[in-house]
N, C-alpha and C positions, 0 to 999 in steps of 0.2 A: 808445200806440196803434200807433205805425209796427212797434213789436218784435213784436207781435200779427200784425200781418199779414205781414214777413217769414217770422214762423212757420207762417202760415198757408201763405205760398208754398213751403216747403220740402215741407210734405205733397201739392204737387204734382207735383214731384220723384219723391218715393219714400215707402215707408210707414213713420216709424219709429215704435218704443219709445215709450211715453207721456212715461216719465222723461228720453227724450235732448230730447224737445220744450220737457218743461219747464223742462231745463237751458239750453237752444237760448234758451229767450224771455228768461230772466234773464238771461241774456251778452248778448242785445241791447238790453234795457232801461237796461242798466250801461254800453254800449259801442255804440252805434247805428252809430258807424262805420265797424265791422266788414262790415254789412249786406251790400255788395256784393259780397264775397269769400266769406261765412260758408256757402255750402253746402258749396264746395268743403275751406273750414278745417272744418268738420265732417265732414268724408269722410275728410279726413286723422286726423282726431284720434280717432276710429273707431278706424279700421287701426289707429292704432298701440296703441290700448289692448287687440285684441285681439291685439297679436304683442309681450309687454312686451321682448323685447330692441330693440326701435326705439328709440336715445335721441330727445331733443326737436330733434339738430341736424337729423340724416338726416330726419327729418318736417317740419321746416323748410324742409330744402331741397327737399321731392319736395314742398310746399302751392307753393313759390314754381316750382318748375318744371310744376305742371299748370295755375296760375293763368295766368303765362306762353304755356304752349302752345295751352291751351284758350282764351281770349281774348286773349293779349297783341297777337294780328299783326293782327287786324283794330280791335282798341283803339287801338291806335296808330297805323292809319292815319287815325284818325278825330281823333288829337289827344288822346285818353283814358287815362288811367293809373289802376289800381285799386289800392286802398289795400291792401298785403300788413303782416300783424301782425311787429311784429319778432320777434326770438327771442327777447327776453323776455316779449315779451305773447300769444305762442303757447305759451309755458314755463307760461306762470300760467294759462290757458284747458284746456292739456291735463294737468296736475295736480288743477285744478279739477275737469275730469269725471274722473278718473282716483280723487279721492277723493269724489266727490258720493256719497252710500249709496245712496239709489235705485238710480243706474247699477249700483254695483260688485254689488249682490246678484243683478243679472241677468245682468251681462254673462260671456260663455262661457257662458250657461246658455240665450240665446237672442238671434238674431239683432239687432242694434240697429236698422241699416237694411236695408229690404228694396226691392230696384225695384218698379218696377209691371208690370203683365204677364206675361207664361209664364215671364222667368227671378225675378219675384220667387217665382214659385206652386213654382217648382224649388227657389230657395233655403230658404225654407221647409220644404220638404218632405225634404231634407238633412240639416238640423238637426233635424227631427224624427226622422230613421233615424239620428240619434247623430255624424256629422260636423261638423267644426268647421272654423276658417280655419287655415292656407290650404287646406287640402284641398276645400274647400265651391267657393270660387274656380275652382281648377283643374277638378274636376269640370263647374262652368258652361261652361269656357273647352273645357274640351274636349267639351262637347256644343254648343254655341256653334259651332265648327270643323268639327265634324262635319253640320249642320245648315246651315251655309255649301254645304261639301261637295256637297250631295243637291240644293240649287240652285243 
């Protein structure tokens, strides 16, 4: 039940793929104590299946440096340390989805994650006019920057 409802939390998040959910629920039914890390370890492991020159170290080390940045300072002022997967049980999680069929028949074919709101409706809409990562990215970033700009 608890893998059920982190998955459930993750579609708060962002919108993904039916297939990365269902992969999503089976990793934490297997591995519950992932949970606390696993949006971010799914972010990562995303990316890298859409860019395959990322080996598993470099994505290793950029899940342990955003987990770090994005919660480490105020986590540890609190006395809290969040469980990071090693590099071998990131190894086997991101081969995992990298050979699950579902995924691989969609992925480069469409979006996996999408945000919520005007830049999910842009990402979307991207990949629809035939753009892929990183170019998809960049294009947000640069309308993102631009949209700063104006206010």
């Amino acid at each position: 039940m608890f893998h059920e409802e982190m998955t459930a939390f993750y579609t708060t998040l962002a919108d993904f793929q039916p297939s990365v959910l269902r992969w999503a629920s089976d990793i934490l039914q297997d591995e519950p104590m992932l949970a606390p890390t696993f949006a971010t370890t799914l972010n990562v492991i995303i990316q890298q299946a859409q860019f395959p020159e990322i080996g598993d170290d470099l994505a290793h080390d950029s899940l342990i440096f955003m987990i770090e940045r994005e919660a480490g300072p105020v986590l540890r002022r609190l006395g809290i340390s969040l469980p990071i997967p090693s590099r071998a049980v990131f190894a086997k999680l991101a081969r995992s989805f990298r050979d699950d069929d579902e995924i691989s028949k969609i992925l480069l074919q469409e979006p996996l994650m999408v945000e919520k709101g005007p830049l999910g409706v842009l990402r979307k809409r991207l990949w629809a006019e035939g753009l892929r990562e990183p170019d998809v990215s960049v294009k947000l970033a640069e309308i993102q920057q631009h949209y700063s700009q104006i206010h």
